[in-house]
MITOR-943348 format. One record per atom (N, C-alpha, C, O): x negated, y, z negated; atom name. Coordinates in pm, whole numbers. Layout:
N
+--------+--------+--------+-------+
|      x |      y |      z | atome |
+--------+--------+--------+-------+
|      X |      Y |      Z |    CA |
...
+--------+--------+--------+-------+
***
This chain:
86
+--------+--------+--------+-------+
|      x |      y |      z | atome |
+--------+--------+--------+-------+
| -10492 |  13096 |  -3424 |     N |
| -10625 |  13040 |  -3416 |    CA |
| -10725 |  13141 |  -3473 |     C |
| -10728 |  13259 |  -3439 |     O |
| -10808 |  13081 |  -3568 |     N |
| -10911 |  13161 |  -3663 |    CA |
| -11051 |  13234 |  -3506 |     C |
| -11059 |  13165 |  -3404 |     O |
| -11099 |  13304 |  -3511 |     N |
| -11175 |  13389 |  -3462 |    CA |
| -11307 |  13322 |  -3513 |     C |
| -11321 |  13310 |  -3635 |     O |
| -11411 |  13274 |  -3422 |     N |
| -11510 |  13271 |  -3479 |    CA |
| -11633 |  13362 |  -3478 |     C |
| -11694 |  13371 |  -3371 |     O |
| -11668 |  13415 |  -3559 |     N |
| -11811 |  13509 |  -3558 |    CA |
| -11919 |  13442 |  -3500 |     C |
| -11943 |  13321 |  -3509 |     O |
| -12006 |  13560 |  -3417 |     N |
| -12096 |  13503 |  -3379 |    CA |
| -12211 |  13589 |  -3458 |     C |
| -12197 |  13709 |  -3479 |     O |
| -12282 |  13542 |  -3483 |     N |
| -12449 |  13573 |  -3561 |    CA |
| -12545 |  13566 |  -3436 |     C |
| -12560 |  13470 |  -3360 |     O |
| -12617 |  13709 |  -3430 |     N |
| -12668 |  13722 |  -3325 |    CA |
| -12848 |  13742 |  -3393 |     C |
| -12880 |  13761 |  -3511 |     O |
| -12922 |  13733 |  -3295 |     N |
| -13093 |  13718 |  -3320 |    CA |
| -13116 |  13878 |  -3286 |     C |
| -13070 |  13919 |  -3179 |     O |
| -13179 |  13962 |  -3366 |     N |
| -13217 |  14044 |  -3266 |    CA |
| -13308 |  14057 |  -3201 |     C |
| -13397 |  13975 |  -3221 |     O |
| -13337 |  14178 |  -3075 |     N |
| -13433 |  14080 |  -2983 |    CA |
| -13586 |  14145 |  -2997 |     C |
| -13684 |  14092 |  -2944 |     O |
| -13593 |  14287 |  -3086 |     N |
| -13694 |  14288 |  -3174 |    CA |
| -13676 |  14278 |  -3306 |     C |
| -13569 |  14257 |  -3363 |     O |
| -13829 |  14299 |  -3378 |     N |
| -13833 |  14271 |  -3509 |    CA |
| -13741 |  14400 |  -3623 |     C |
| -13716 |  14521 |  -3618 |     O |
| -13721 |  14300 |  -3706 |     N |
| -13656 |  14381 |  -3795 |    CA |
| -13744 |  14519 |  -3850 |     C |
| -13713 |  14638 |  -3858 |     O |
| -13855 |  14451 |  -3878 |     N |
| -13929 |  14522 |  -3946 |    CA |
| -14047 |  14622 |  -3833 |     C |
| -14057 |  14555 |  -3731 |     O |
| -14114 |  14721 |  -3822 |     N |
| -14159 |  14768 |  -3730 |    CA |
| -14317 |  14760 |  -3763 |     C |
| -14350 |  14789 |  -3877 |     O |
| -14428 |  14717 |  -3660 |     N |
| -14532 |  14664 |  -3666 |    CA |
| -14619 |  14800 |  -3771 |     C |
| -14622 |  14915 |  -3727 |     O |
| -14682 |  14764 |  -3904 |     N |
| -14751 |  14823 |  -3952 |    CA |
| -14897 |  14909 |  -3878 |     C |
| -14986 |  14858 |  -3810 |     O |
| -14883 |  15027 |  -3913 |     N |
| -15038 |  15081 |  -3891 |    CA |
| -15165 |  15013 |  -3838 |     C |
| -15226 |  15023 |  -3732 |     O |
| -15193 |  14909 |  -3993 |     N |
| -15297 |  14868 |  -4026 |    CA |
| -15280 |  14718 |  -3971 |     C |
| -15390 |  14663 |  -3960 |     O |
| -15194 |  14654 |  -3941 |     N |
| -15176 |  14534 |  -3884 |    CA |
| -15230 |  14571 |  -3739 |     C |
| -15336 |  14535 |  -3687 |     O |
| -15107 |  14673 |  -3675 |     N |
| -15141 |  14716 |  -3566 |    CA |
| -15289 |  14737 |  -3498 |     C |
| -15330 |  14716 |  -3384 |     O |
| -15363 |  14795 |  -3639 |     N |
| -15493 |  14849 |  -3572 |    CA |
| -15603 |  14728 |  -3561 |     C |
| -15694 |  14762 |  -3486 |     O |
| -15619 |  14610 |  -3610 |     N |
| -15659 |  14497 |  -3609 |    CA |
| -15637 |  14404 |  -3490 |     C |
| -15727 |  14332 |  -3445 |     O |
| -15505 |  14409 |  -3439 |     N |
| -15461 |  14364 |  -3369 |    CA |
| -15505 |  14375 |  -3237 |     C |
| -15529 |  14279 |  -3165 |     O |
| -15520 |  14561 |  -3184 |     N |
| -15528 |  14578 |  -3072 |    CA |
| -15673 |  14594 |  -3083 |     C |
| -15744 |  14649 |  -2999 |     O |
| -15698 |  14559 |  -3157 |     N |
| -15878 |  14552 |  -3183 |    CA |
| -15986 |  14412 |  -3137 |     C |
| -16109 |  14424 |  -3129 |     O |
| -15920 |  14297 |  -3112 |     N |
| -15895 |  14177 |  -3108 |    CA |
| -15789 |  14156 |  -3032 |     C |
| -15670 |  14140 |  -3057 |     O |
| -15903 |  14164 |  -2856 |     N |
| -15819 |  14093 |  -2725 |    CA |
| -15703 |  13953 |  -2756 |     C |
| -15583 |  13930 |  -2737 |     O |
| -15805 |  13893 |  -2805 |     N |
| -15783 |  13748 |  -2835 |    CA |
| -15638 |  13742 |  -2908 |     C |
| -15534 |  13711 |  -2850 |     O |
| -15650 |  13781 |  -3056 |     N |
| -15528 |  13824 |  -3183 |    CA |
| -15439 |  13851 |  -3054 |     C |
| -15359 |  13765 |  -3014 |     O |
| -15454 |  13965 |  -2994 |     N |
| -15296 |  14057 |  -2937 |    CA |
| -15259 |  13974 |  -2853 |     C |
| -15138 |  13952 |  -2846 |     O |
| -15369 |  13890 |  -2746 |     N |
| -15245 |  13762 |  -2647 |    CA |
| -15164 |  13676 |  -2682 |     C |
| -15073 |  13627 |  -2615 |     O |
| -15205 |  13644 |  -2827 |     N |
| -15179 |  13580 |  -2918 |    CA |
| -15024 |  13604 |  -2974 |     C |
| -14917 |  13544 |  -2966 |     O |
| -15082 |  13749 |  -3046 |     N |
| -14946 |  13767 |  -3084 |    CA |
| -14874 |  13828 |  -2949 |     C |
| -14779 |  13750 |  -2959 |     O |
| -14845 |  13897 |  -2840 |     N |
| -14804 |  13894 |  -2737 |    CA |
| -14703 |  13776 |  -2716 |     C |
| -14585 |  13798 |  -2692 |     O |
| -14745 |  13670 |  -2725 |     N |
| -14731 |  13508 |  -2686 |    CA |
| -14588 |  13456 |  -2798 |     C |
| -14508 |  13372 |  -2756 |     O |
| -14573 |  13515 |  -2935 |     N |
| -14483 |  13463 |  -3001 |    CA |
| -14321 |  13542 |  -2949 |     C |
| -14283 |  13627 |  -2868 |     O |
| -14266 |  13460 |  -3044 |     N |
| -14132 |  13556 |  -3033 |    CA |
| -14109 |  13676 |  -3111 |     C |
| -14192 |  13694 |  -3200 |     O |
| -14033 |  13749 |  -3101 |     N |
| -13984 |  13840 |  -3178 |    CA |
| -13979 |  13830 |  -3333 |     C |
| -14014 |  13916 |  -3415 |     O |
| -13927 |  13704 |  -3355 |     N |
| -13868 |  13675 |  -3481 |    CA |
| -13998 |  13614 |  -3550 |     C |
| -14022 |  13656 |  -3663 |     O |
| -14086 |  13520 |  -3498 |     N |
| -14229 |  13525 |  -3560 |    CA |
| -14297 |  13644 |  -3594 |     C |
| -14353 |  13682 |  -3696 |     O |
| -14275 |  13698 |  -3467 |     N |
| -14366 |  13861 |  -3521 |    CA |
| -14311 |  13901 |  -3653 |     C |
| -14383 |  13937 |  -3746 |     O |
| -14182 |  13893 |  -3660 |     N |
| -14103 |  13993 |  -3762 |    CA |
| -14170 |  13886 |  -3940 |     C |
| -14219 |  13936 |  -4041 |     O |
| -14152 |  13781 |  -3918 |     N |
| -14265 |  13706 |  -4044 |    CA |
| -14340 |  13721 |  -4033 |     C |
| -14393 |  13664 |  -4129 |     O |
| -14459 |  13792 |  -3943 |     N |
| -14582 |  13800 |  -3974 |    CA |
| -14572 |  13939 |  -4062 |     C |
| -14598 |  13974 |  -4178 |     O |
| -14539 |  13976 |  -3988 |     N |
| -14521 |  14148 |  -4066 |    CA |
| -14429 |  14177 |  -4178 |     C |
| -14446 |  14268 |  -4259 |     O |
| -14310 |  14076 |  -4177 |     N |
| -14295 |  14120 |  -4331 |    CA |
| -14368 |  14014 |  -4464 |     C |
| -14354 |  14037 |  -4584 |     O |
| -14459 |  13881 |  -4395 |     N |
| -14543 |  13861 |  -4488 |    CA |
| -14663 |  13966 |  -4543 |     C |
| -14717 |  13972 |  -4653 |     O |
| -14686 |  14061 |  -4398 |     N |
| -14788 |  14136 |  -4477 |    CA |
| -14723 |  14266 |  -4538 |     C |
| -14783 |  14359 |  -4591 |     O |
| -14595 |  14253 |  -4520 |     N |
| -14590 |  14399 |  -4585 |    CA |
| -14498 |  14359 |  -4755 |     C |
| -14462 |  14441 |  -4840 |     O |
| -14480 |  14182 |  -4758 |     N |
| -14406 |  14176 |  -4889 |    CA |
| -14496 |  14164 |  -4980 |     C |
| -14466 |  14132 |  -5095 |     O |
| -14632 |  14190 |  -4938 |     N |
| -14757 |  14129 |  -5132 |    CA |
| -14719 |  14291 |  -5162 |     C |
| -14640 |  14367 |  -5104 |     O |
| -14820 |  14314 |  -5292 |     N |
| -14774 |  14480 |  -5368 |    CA |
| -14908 |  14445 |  -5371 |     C |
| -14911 |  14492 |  -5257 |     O |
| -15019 |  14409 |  -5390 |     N |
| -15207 |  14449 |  -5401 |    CA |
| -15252 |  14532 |  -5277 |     C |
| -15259 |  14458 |  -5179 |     O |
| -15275 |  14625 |  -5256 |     N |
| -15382 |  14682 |  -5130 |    CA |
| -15452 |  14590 |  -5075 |     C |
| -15467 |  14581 |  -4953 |     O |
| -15528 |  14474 |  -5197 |     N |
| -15639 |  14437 |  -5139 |    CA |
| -15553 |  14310 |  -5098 |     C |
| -15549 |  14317 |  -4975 |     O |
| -15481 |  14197 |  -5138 |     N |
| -15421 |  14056 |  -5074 |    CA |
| -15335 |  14160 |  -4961 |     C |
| -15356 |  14094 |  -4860 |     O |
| -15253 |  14276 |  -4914 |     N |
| -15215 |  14303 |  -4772 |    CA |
| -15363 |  14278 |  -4697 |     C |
| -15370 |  14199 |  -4603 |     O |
| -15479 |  14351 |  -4745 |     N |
| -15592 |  14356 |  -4649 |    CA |
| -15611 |  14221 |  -4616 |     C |
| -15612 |  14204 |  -4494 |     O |
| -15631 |  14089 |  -4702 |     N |
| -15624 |  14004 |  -4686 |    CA |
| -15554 |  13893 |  -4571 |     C |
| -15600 |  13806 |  -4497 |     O |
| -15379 |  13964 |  -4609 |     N |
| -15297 |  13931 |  -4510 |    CA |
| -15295 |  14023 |  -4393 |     C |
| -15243 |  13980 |  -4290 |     O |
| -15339 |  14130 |  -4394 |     N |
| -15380 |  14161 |  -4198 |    CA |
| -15480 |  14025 |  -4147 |     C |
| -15462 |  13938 |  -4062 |     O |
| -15603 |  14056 |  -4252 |     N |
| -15685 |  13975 |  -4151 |    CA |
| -15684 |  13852 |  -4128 |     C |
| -15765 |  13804 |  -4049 |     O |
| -15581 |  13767 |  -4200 |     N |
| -15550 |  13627 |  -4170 |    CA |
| -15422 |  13594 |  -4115 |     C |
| -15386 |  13478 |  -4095 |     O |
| -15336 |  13722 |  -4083 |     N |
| -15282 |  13717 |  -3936 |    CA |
| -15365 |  13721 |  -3802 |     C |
| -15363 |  13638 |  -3711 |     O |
| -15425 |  13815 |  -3810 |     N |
| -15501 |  13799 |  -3721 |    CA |
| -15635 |  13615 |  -3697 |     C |
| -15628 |  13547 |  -3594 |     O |
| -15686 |  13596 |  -3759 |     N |
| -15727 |  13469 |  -3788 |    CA |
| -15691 |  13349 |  -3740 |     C |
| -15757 |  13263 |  -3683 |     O |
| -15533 |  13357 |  -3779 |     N |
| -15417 |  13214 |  -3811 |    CA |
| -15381 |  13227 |  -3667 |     C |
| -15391 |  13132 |  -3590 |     O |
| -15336 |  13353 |  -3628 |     N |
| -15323 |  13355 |  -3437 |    CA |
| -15397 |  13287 |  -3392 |     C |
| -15365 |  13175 |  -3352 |     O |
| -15555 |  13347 |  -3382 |     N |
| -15643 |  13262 |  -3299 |    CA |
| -15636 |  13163 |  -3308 |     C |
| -15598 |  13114 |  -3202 |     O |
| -15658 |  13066 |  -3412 |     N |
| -15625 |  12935 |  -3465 |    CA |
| -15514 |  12850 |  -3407 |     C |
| -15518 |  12727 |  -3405 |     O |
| -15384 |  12945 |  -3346 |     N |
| -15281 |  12860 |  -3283 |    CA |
| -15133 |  12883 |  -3376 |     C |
| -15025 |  12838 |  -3339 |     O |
| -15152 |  12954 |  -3490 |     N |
| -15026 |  12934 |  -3565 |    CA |
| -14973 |  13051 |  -3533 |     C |
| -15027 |  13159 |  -3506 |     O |
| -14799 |  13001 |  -3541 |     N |
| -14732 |  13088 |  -3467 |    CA |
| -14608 |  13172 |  -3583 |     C |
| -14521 |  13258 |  -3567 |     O |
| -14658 |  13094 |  -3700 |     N |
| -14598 |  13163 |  -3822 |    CA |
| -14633 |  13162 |  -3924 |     C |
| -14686 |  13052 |  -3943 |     O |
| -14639 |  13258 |  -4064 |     N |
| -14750 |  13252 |  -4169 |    CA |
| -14666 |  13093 |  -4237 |     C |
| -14547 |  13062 |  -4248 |     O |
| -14816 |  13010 |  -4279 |     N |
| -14738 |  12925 |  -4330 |    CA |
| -14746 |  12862 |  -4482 |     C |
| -14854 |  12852 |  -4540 |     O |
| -14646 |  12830 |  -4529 |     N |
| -14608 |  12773 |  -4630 |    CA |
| -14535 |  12936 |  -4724 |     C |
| -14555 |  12991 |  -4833 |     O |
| -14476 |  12953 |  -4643 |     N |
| -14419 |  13114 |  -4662 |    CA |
| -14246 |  13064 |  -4656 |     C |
| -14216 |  12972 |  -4581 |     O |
| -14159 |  13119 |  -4724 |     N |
| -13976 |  13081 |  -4665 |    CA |
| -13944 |  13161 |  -4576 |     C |
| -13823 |  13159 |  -4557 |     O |
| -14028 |  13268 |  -4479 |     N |
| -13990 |  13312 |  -4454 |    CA |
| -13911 |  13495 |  -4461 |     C |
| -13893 |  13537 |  -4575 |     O |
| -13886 |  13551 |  -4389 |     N |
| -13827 |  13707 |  -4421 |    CA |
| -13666 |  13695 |  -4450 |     C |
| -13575 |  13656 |  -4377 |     O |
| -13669 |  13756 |  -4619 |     N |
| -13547 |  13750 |  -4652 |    CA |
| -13497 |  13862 |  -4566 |     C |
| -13375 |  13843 |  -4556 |     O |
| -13530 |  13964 |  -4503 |     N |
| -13427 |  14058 |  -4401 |    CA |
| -13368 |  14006 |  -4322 |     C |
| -13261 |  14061 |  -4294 |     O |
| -13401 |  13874 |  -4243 |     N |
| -13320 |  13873 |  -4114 |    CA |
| -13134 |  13840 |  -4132 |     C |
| -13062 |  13838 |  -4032 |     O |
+--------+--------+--------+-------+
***
């Protein structure tokens, strides 16, 4: 009998919360209950949407419309595929 693999979630993010995300975040009660509130694996797309652009200025962009899109209710950047790391 063949063995089946199991594929596991991990239970933090792949990627580790940026500086500058970070500092927005805990700056904005609101943003951090927010993000507080998702899972692991959302967090980990928020943060590697902002850390996959290459402009300084569209990351600045994407901090502050993570922060934004939280308040708003969204719980993942959207119209994004997603983090090719996981």
């Amino acid at each position: 009998m063949k063995s089946v693999s199991k594929k596991t979630i991990p239970a933090e993010p792949v990627h580790s919360l940026p500086a500058d995300l970070r500092k927005v975040l805990f700056a904005d009660p609101e943003a951090r209950a927010k993000w507080e509130d998702i899972t692991p694996l959302a967090r980990n797309e928020w943060i590697c949407w902002v850390i996959s652009v290459k402009k300084p200025e569209t990351r600045k962009q994407h901090v502050e419309r993570v922060r934004t899109e939280l308040k708003e209710g969204m719980r993942r950047p959207c119209c994004w595929p997603g983090c090719p790391h996981r």
